[in-house]
Residue frames relative to the residue before (quaternion, step in Angstrom):
aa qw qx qy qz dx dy dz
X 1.0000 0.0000 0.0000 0.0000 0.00 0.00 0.00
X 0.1131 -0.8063 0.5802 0.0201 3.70 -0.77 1.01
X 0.2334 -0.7625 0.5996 0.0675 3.81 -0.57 1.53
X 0.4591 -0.5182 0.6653 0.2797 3.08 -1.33 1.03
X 0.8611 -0.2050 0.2524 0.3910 3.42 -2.48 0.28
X 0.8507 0.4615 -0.1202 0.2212 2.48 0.17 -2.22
X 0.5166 0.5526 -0.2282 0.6129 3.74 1.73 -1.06
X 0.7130 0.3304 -0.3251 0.5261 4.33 0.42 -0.44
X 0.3820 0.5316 -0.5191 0.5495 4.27 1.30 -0.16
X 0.8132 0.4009 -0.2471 0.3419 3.27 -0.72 -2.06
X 0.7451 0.4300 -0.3705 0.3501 4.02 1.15 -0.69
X 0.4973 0.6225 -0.3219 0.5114 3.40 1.66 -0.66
X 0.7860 0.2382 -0.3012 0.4844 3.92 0.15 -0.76
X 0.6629 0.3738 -0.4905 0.4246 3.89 0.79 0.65
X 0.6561 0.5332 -0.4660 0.2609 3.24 0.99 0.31
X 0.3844 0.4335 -0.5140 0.6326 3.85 1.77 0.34
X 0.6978 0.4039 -0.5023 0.3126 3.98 -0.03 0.23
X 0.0358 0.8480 -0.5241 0.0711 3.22 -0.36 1.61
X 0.4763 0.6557 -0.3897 0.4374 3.28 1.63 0.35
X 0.7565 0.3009 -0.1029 0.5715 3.75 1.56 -0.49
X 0.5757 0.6332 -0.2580 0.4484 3.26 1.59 -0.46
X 0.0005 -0.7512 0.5677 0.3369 3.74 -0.29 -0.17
X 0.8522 -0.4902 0.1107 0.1458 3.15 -1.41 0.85
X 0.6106 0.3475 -0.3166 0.6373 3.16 1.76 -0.69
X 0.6622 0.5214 -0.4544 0.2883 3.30 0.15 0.12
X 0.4650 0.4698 -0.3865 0.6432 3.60 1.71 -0.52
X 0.6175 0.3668 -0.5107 0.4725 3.89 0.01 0.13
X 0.6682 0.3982 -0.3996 0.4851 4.00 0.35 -0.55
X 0.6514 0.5404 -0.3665 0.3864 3.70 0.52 -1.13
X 0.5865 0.5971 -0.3431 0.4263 3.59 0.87 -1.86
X 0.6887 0.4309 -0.4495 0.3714 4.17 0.20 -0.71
X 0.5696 0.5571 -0.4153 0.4390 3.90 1.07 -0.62
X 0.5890 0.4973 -0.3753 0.5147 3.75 1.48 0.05
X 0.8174 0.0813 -0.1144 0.5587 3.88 0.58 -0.08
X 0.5908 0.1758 -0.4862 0.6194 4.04 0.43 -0.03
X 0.1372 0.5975 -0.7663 0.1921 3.34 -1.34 1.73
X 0.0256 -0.8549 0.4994 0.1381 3.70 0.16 0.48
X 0.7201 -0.5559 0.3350 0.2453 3.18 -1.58 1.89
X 0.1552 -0.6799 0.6720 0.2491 3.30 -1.56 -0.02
X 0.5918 -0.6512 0.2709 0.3902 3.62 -0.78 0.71
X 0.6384 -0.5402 0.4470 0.3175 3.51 -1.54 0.47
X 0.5828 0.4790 -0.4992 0.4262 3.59 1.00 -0.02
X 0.6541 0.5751 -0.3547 0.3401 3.43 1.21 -0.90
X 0.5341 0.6390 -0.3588 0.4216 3.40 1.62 -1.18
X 0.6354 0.5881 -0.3020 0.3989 3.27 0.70 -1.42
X 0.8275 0.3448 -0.2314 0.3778 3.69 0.50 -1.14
X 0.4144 0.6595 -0.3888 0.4922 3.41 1.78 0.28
X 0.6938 0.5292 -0.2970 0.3879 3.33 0.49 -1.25
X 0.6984 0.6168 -0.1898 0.3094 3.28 1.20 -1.73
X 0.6876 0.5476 -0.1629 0.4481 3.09 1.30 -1.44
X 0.6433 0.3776 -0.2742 0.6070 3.85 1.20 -1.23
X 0.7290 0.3065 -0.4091 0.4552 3.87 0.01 -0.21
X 0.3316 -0.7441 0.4693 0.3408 3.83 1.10 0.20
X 0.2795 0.7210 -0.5828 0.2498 4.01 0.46 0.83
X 0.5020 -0.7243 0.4174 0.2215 3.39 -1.12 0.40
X 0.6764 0.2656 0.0870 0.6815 3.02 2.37 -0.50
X 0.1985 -0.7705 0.5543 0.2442 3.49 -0.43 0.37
X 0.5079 0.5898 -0.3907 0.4914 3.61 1.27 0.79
X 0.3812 0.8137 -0.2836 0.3350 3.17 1.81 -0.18
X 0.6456 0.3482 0.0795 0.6750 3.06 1.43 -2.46
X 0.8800 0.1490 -0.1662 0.4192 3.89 -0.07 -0.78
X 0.5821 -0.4820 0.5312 0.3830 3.72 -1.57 0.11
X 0.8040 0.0769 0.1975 0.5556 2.93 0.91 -1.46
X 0.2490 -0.7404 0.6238 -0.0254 3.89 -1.34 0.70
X 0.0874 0.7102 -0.6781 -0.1678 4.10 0.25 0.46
X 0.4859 -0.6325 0.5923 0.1142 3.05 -1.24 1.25
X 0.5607 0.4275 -0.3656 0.6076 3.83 0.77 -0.36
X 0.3034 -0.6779 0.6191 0.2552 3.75 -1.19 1.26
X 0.5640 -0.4829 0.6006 0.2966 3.30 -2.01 -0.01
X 0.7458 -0.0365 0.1294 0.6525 3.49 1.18 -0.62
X 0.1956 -0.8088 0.5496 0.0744 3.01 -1.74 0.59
X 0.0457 0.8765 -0.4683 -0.1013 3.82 -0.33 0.78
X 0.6285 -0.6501 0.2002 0.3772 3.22 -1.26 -0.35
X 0.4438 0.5577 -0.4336 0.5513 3.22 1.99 1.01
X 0.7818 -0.4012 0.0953 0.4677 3.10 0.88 -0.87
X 0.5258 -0.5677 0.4456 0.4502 4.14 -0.45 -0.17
X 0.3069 -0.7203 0.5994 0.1666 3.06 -1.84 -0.08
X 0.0694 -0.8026 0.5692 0.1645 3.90 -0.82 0.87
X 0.5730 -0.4676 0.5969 0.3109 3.17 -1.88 0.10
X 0.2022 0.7843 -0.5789 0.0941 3.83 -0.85 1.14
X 0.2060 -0.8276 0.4678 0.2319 3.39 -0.77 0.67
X 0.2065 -0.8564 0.4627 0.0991 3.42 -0.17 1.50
X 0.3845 -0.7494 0.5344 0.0710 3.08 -1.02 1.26
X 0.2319 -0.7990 0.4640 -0.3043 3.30 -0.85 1.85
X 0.0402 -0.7688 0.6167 0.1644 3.94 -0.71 0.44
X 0.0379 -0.8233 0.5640 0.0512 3.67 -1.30 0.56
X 0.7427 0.0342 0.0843 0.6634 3.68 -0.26 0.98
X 0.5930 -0.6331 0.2430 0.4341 3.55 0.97 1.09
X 0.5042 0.6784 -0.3944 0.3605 3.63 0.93 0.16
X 0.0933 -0.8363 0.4813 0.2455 3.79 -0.60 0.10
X 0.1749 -0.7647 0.6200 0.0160 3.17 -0.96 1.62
X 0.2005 -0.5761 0.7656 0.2045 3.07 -1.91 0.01
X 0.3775 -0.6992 0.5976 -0.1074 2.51 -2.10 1.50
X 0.2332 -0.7553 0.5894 0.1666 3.79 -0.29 0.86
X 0.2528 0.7371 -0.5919 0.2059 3.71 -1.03 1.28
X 0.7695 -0.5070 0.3857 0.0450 2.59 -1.56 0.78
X 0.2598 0.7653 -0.5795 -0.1048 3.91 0.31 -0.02
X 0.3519 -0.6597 0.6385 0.1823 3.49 -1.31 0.37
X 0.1758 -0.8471 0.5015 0.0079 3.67 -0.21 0.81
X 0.0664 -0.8570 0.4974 0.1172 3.60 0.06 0.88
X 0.6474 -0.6244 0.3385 0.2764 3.67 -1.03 1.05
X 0.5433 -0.6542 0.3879 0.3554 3.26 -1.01 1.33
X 0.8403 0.4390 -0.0903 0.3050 3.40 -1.32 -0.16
X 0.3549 0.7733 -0.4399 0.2874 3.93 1.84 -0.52
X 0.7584 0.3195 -0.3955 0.4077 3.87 0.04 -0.88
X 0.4043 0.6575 -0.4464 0.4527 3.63 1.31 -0.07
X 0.7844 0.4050 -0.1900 0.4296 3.23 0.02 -1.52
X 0.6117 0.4933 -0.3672 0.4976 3.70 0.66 -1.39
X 0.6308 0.4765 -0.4371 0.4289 4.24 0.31 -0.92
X 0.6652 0.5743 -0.1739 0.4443 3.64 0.87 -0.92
X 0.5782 0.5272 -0.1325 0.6085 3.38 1.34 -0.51
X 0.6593 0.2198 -0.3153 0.6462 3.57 0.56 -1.38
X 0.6521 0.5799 -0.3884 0.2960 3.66 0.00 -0.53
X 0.6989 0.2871 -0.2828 0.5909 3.75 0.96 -0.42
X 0.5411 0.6348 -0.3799 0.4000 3.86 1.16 -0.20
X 0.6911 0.3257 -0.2787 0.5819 3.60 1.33 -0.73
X 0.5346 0.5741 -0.5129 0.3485 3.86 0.72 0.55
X 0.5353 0.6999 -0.2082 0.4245 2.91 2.01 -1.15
X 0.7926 0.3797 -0.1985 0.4338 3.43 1.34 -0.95
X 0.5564 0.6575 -0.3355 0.3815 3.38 1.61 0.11
């Protein structure tokens, strides 16, 4: 069985509810908090490119580690060194990008959309 976003949210914030939750179930829920599996760094890469409209993702950074720092169930984060002038000088800048999964307002419409059959 594969949950949309919107179905791995609602399971993540009941699993810190242990006041309504019963316990084995905050042990099944609690894994939607850390087995989130990555999407690849080529995809990251072509996310970034496409939302910052660049033609290259060598455009904005020196560098892109294609291997995330983390993975969630919106989206992951890489290490990039973004590339930058100051006081006419060019520097580089170590940062973080957060990289938000392709395709979410898709999925979430698809979600709210079978959530109000649920309530009919």
């Amino acid at each position: 069985l594969t949950l949309g976003p919107t179905f791995v949210k609602l399971g993540q914030v009941l699993s810190t509810r242990t006041d309504v939750v019963p316990k084995e179930y905050i042990d099944v829920l609690k894994s939607l908090q850390d087995d989130v599996p990555a999407f690849s760094g080529a995809k990251a890469k072509q996310i970034v490119v496409q939302e910052l409209g660049l033609n290259d993702i060598s455009d904005l950074f020196v560098d892109f580690d294609e291997t995330p720092l983390a993975a969630a169930s919106l989206g992951q984060v890489h290490r990039a060194t973004l590339k930058g002038i100051r006081n006419g000088t060019s520097v580089l800048q170590p940062v973080a990008i957060k990289v938000q999964r392709a395709g979410l307002k898709e999925l979430f419409d698809v979600d709210l959309k079978n959530l109000r059959k649920l309530c009919e």
